[in-house]
MIDOSE-1310 file (N, C-alpha, C; in nm, 2 decimals, decimal comma, always signed):
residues 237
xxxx	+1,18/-0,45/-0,60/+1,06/-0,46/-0,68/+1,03/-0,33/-0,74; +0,99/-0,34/-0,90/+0,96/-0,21/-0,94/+0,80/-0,21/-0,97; +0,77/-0,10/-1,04/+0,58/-0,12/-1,06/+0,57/-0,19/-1,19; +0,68/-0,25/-1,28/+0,63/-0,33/-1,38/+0,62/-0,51/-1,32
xxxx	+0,74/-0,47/-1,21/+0,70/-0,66/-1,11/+0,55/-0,63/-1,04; +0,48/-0,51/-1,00/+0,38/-0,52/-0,90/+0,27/-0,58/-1,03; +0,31/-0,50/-1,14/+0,15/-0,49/-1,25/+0,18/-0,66/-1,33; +0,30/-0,72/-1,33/+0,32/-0,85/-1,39/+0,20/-0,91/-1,29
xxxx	+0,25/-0,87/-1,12/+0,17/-0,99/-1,05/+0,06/-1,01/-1,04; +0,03/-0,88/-1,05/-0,13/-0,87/-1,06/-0,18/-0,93/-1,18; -0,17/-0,92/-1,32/-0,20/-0,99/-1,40/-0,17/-1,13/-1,36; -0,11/-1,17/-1,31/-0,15/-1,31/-1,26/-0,24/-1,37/-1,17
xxxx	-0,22/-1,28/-1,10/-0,33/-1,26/-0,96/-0,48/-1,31/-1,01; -0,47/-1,21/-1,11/-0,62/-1,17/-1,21/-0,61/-1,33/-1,30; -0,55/-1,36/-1,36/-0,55/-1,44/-1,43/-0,59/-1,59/-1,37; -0,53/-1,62/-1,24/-0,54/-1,71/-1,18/-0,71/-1,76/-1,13
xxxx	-0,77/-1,60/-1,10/-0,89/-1,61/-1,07/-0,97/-1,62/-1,18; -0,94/-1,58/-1,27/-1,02/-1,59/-1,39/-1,06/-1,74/-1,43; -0,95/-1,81/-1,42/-0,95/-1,95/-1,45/-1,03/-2,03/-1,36; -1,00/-1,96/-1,19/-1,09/-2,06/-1,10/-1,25/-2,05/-1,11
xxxx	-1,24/-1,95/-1,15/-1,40/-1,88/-1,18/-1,46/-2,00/-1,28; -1,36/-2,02/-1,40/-1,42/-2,06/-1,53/-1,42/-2,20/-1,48; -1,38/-2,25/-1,42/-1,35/-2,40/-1,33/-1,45/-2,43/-1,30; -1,50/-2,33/-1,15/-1,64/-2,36/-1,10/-1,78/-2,36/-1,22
xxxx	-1,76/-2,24/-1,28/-1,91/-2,23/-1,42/-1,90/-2,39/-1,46; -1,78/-2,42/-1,49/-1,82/-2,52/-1,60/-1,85/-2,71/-1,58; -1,77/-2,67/-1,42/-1,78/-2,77/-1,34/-1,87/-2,81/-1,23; -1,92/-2,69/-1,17/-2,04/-2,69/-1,07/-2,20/-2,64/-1,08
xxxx	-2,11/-2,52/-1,17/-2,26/-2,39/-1,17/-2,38/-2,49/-1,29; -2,30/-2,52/-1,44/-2,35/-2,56/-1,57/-2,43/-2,69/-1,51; -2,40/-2,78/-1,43/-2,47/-2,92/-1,41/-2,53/-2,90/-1,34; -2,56/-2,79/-1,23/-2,66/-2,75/-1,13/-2,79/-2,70/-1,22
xxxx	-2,75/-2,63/-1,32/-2,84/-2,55/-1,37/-2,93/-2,65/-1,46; -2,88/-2,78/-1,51/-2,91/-2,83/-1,61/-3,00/-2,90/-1,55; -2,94/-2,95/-1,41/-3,01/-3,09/-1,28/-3,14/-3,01/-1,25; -3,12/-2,85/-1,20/-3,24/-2,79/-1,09/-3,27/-2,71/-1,19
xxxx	-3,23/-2,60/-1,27/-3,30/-2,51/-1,32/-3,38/-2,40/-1,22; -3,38/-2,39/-1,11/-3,38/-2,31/-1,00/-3,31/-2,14/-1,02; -3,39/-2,10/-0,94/-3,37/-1,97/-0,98/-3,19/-1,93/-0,86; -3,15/-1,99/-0,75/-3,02/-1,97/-0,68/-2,95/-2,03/-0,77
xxxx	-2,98/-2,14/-0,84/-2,86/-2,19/-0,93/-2,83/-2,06/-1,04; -3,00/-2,07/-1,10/-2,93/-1,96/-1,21/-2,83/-1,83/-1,16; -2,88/-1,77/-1,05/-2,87/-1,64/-0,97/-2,68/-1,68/-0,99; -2,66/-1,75/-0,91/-2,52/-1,80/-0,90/-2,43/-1,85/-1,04
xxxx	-2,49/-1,86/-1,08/-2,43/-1,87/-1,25/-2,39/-1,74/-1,32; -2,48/-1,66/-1,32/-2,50/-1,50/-1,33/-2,37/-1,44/-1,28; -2,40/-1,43/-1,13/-2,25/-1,38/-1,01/-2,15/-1,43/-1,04; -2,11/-1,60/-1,08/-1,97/-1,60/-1,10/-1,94/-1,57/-1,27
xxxx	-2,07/-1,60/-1,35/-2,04/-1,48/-1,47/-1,97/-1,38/-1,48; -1,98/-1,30/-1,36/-2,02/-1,16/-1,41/-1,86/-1,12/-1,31; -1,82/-1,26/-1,18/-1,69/-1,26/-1,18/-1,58/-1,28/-1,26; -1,61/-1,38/-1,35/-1,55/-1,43/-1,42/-1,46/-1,34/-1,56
xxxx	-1,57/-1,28/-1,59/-1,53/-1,15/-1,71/-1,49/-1,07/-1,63; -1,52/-1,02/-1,52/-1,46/-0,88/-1,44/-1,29/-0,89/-1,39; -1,28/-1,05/-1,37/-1,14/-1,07/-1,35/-1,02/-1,10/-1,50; -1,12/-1,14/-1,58/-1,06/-1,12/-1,71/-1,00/-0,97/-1,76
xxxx	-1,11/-0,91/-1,78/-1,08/-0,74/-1,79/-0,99/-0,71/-1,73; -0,96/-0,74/-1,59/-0,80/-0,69/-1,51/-0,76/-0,74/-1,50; -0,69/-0,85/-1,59/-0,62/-0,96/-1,65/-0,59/-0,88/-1,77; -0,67/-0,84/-1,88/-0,61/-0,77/-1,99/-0,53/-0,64/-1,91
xxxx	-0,55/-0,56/-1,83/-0,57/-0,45/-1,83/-0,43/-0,43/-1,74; -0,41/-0,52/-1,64/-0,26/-0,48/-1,57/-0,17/-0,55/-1,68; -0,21/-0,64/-1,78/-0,09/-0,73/-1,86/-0,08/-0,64/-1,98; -0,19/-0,55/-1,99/-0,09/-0,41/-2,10/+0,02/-0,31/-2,03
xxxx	-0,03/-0,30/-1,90/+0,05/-0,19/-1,82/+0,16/-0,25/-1,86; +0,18/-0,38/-1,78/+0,31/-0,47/-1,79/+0,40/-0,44/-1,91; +0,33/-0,49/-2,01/+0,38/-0,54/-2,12/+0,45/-0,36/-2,18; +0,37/-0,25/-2,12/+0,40/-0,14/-2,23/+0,47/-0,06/-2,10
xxxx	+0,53/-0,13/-2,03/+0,65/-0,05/-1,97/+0,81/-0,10/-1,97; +0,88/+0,00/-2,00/+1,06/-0,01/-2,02/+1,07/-0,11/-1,90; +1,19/-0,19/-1,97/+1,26/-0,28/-1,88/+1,33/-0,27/-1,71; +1,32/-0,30/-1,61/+1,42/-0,24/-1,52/+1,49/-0,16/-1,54
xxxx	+1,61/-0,22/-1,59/+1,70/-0,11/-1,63/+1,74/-0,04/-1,63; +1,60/-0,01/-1,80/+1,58/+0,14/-1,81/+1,52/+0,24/-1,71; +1,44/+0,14/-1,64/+1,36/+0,25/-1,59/+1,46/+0,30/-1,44; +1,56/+0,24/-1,37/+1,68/+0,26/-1,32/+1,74/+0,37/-1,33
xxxx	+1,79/+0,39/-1,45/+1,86/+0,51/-1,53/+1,76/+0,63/-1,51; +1,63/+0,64/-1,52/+1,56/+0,72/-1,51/+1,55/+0,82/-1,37; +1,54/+0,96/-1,39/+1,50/+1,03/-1,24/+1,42/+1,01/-1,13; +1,36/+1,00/-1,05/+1,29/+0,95/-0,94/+1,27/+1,06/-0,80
xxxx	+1,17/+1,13/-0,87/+1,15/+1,21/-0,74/+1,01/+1,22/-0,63; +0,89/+1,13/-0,74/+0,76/+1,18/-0,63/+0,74/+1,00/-0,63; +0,68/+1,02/-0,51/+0,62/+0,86/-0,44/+0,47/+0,83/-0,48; +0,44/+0,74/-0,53/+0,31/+0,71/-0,55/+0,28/+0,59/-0,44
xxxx	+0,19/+0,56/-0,36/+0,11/+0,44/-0,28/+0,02/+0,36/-0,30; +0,07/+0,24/-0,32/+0,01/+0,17/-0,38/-0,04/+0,04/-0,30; -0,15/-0,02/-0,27/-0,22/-0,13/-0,21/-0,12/-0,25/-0,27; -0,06/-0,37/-0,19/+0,02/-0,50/-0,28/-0,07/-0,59/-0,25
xxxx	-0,21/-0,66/-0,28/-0,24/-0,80/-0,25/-0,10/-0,91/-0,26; -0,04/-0,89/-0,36/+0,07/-1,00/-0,43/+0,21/-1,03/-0,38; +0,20/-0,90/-0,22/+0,32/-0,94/-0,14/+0,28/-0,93/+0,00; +0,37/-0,99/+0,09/+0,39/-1,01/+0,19/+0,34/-0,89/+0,27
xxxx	+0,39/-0,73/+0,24/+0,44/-0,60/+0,26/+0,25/-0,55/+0,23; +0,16/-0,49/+0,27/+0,03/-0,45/+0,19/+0,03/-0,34/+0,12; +0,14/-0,28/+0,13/+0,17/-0,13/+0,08/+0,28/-0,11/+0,03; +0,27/-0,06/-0,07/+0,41/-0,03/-0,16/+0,42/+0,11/-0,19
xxxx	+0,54/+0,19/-0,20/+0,55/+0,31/-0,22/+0,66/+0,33/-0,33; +0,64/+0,39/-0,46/+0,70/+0,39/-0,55/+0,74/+0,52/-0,62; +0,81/+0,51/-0,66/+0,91/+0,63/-0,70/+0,82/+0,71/-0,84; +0,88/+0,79/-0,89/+0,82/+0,86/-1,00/+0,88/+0,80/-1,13
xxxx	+0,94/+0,71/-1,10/+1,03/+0,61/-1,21/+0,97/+0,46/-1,19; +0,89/+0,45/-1,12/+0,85/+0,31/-1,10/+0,91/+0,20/-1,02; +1,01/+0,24/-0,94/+1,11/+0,15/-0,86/+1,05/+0,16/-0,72; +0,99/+0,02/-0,66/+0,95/+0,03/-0,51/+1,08/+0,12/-0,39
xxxx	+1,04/+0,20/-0,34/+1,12/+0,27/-0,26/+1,08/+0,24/-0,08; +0,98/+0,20/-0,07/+0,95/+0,12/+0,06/+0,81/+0,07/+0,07; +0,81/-0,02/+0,16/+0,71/-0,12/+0,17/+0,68/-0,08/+0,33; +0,54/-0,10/+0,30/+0,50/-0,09/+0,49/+0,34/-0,20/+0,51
xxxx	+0,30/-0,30/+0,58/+0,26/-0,36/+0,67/+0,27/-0,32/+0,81; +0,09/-0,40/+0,82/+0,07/-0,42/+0,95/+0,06/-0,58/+1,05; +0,12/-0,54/+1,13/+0,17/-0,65/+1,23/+0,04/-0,72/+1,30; +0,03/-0,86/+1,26/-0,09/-0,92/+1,26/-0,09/-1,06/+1,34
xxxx	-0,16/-1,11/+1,42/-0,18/-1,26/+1,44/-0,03/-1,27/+1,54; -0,02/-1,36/+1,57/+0,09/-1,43/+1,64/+0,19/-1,36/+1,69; +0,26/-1,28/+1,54/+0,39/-1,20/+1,61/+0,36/-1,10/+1,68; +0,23/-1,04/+1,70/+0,18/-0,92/+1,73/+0,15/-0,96/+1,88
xxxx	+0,12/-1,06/+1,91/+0,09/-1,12/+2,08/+0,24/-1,19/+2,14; +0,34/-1,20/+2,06/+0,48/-1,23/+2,11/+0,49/-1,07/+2,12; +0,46/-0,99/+2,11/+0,49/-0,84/+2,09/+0,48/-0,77/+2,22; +0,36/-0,84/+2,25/+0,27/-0,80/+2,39/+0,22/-0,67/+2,36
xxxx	+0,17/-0,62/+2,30/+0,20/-0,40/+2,24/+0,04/-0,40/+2,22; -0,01/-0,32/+2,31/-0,15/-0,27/+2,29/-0,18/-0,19/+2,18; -0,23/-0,19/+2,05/-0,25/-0,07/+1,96/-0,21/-0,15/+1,82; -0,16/-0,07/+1,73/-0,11/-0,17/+1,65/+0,04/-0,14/+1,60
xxxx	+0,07/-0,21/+1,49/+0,22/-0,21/+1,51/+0,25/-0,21/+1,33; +0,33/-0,13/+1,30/+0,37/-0,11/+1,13/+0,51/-0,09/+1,12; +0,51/-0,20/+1,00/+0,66/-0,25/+0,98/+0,67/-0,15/+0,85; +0,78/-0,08/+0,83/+0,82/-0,02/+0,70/+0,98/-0,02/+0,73
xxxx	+1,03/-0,10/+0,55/+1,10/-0,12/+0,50/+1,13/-0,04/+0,39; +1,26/+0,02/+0,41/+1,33/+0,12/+0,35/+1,44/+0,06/+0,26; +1,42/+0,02/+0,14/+1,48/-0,06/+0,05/+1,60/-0,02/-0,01; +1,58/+0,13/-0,03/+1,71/+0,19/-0,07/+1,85/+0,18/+0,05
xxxx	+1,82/+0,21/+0,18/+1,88/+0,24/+0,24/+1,90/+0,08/+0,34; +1,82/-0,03/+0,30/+1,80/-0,17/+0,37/+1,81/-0,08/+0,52; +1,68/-0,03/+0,54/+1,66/-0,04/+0,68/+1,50/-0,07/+0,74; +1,49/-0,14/+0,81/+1,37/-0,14/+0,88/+1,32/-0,14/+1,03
xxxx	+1,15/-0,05/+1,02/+1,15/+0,02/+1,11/+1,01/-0,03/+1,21; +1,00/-0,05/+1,31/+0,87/-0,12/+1,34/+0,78/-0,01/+1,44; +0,69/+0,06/+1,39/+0,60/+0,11/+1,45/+0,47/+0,13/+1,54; +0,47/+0,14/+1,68/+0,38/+0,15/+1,77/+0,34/+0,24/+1,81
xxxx	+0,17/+0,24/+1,79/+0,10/+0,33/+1,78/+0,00/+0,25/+1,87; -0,04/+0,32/+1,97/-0,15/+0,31/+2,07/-0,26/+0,44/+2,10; -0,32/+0,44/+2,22/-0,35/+0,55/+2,27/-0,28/+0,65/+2,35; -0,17/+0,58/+2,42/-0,08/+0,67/+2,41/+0,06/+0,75/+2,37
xxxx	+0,06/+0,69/+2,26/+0,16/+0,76/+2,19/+0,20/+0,67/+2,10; +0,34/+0,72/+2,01/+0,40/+0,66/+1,92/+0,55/+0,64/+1,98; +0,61/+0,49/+1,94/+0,71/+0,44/+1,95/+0,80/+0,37/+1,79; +0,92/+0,42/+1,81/+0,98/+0,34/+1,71/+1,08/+0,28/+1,72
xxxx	+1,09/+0,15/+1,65/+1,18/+0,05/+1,73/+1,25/+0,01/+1,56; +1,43/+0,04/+1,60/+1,48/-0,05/+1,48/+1,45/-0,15/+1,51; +1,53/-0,20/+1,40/+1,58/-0,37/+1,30/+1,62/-0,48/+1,46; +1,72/-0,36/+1,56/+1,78/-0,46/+1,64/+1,70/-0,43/+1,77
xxxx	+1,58/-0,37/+1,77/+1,49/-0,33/+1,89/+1,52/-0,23/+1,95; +1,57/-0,14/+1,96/+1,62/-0,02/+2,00/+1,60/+0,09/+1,92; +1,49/+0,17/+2,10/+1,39/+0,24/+2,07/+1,49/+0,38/+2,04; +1,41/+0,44/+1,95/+1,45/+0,52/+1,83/+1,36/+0,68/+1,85
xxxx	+1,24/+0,64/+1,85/+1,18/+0,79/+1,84/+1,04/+0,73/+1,99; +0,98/+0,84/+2,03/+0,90/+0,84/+2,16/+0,83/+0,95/+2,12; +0,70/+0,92/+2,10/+0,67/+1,06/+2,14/+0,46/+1,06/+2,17; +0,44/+1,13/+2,29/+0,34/+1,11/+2,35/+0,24/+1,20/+2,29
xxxx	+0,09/+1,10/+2,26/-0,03/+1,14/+2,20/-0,11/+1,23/+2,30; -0,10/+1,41/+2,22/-0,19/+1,44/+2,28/-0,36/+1,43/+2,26; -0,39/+1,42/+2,17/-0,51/+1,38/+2,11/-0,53/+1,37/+1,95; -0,60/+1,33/+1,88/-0,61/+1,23/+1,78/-0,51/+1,31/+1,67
xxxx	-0,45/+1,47/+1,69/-0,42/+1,55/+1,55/-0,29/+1,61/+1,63; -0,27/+1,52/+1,76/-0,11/+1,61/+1,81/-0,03/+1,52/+1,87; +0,11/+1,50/+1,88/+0,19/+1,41/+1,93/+0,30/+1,50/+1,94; +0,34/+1,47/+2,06/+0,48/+1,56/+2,08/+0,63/+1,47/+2,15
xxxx	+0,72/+1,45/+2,12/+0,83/+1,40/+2,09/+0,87/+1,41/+2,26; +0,92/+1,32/+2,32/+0,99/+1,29/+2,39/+1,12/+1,41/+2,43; +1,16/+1,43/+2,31/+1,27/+1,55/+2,31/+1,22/+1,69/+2,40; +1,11/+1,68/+2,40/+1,06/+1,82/+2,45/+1,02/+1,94/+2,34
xxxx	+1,05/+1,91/+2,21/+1,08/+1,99/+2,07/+1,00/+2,02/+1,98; +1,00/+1,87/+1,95/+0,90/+1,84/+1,82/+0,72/+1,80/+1,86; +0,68/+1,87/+1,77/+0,55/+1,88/+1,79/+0,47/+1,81/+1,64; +0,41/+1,72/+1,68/+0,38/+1,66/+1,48/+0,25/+1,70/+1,53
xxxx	+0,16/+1,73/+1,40/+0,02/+1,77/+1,39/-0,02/+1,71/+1,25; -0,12/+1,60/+1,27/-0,20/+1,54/+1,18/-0,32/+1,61/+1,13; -0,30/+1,64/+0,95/-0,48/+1,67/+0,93/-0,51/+1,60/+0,82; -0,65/+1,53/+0,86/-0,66/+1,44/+0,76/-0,84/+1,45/+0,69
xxxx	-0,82/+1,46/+0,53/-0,95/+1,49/+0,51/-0,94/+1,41/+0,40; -1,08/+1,42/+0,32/-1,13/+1,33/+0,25/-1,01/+1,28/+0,15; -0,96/+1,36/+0,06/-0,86/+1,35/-0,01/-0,72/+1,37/+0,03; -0,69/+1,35/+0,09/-0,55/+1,47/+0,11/-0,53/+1,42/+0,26
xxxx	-0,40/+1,44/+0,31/-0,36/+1,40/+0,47/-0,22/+1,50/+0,44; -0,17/+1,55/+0,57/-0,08/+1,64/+0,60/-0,05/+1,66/+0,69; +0,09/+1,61/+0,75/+0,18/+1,57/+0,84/+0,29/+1,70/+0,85; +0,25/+1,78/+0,98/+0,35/+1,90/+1,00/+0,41/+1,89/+1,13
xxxx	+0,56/+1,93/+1,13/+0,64/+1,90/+1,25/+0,70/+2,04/+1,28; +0,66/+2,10/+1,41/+0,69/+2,23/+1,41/+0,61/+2,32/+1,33; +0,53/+2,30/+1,30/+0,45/+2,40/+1,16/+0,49/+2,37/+1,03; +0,64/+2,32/+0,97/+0,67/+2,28/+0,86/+0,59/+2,14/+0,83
xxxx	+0,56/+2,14/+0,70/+0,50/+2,02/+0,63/+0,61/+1,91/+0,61; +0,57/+1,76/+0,65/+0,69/+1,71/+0,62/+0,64/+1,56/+0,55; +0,54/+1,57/+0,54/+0,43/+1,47/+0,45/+0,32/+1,50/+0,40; +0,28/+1,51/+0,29/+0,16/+1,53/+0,20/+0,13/+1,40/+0,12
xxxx	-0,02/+1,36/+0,16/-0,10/+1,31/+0,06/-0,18/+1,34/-0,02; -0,23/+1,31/-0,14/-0,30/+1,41/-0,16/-0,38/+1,27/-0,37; -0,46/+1,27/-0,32/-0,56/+1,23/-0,48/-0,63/+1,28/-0,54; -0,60/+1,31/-0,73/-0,62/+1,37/-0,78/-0,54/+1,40/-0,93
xxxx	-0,55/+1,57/-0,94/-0,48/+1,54/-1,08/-0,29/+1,50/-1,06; -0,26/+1,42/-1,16/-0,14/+1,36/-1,15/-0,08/+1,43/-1,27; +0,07/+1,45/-1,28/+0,13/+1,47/-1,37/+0,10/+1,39/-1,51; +0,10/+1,42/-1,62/+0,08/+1,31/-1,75/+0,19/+1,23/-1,77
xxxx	+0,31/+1,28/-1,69/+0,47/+1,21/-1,75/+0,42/+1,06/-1,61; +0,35/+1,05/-1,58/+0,32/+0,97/-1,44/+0,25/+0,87/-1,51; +0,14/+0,92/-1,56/+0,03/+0,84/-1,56/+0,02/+0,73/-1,70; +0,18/+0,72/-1,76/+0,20/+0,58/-1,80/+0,21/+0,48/-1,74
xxxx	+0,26/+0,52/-1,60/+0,29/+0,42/-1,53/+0,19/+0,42/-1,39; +0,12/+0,50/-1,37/+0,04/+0,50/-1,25/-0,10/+0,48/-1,31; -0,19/+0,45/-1,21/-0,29/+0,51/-1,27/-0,36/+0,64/-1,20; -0,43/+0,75/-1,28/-0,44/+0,85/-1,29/-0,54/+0,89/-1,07
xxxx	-0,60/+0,78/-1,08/-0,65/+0,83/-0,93/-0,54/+0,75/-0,80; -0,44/+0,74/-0,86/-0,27/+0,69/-0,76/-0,27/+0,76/-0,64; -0,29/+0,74/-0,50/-0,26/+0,85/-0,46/-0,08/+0,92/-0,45; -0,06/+1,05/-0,46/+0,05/+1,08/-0,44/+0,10/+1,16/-0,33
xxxx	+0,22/+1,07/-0,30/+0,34/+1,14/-0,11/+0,43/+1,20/-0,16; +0,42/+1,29/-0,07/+0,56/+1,38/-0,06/+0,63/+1,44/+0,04; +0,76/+1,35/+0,10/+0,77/+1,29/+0,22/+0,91/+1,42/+0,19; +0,95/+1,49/+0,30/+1,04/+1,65/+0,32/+1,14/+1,54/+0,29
xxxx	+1,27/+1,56/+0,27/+1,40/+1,55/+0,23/+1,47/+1,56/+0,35; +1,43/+1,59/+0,42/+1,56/+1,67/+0,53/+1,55/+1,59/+0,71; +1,40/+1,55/+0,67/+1,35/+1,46/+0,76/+1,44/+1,34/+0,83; +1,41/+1,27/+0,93/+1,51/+1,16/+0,93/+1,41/+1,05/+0,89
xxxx	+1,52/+0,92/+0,86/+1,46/+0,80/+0,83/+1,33/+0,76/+0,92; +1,35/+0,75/+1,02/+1,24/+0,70/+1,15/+1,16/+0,77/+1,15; +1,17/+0,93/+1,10/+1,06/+1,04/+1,10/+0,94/+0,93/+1,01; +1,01/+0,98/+0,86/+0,92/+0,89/+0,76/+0,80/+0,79/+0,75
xxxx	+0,90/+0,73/+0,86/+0,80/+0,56/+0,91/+0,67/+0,61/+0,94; +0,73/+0,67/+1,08/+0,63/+0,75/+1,18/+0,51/+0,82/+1,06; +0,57/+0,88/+0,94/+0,45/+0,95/+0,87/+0,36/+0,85/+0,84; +0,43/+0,76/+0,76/+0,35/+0,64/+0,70/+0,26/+0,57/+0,78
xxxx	+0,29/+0,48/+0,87/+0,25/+0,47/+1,02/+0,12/+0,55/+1,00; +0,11/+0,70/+1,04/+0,00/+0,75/+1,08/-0,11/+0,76/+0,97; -0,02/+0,77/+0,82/-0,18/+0,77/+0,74/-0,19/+0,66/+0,77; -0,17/+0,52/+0,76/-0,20/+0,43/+0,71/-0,29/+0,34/+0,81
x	-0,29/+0,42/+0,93/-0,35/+0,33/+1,05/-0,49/+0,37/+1,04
């Protein structure tokens, strides 16, 4: 998935409601109003009004993004170095993380309902999927500590919560320290930075394809895969 499939779906998304909106006005709200003339009828005429145009507007608004960005492709061929995070109503996955080229680079969800009590796991539990590399990673986060479990269940990284801004690694080594403020979250292992968030000003070569308050990650290079999860994992909980 790239950000021109996320901004198609959303214009559908948008589109879809727009229609059910104009459904209800014309089929429930309009003969109420005409029967009672009551002030909750009118009130409610007004509200799905005022839904109705509001889902329109972001219906135009993600179906120009769509429409005025390069094809896969192209956008393929292109370089790809910073991550944008993006909220998905329109998939499975709630979170999408995309490249500086527009191409989904992983997806992460939280583990909900049913599977989460076959799980038996006090705390909660986040799935992120590494698309480039088809790997995925399932993350447990409690009160006392963090676990990571591959694809085939086999636990991967350990490491015990000292309190809400420290966790230290099973290894005996690694030390992660969470700081998280209004704008901005920063994930350091050993004192080195190995995740930044951060919202605000965005590059302009970006902001064709983002929009300008996107938040933006920037996840160390040198890191391991499972590290990564683990970062994600902690902003996201």
């Amino acid at each position: 998935m790239n950000i021109k499939d996320y901004y198609t779906g959303m214009s559908r998304l948008y589109s879809h409601q727009t229609i059910l909106c104009t459904i209800v006005f014309i089929i429930v709200i309009l003969p109420s109003i005409k029967i009672t003339q009551f002030f909750p009828a009118i009130g409610a005429g007004i509200f799905v009004l005022f839904l109705m145009i509001y889902f329109f507007f972001k219906y135009i608004y993600f179906s120009f993004k769509s429409n005025a960005l390069p094809s896969p492709r192209i956008l393929n061929q292109q370089s790809a170095t910073l991550f944008m995070i993006m909220p998905s109503p329109v998939s499975t996955y709630n979170w999408k993380l995309y490249t500086g080229n527009g191409l989904c680079r992983y997806s992460a969800m939280e583990v909900k309902g049913r599977e989460k009590k076959i799980n038996k796991h006090q705390g909660r539990i986040f799935r992120i999927m590494d698309h480039e590399k088809n790997l995925l990673w399932n993350v447990h986060i409690n009160n006392q500590g963090i676990k990571v479990y591959s694809n085939d269940q086999r636990l991967v990284f350990d490491a015990m919560k000292i309190d809400k801004k420290e966790f230290w690694a099973n290894n005996g080594r690694d030390r992660y320290l969470i700081h998280k403020m209004a704008y901005r979250c920063v994930i350091k292992k050993n004192g080195r930075k190995i995740m930044t968030v951060s919202q605000g000003i965005m590059p302009l070569s970006l902001q064709k394809l983002f929009s300008s308050s996107t938040p933006m990650v920037v996840l160390d290079s040198n890191i391991k895969d499972y590290e990564r999860s683990v970062c994600l994992a902690i902003f996201l909980q």
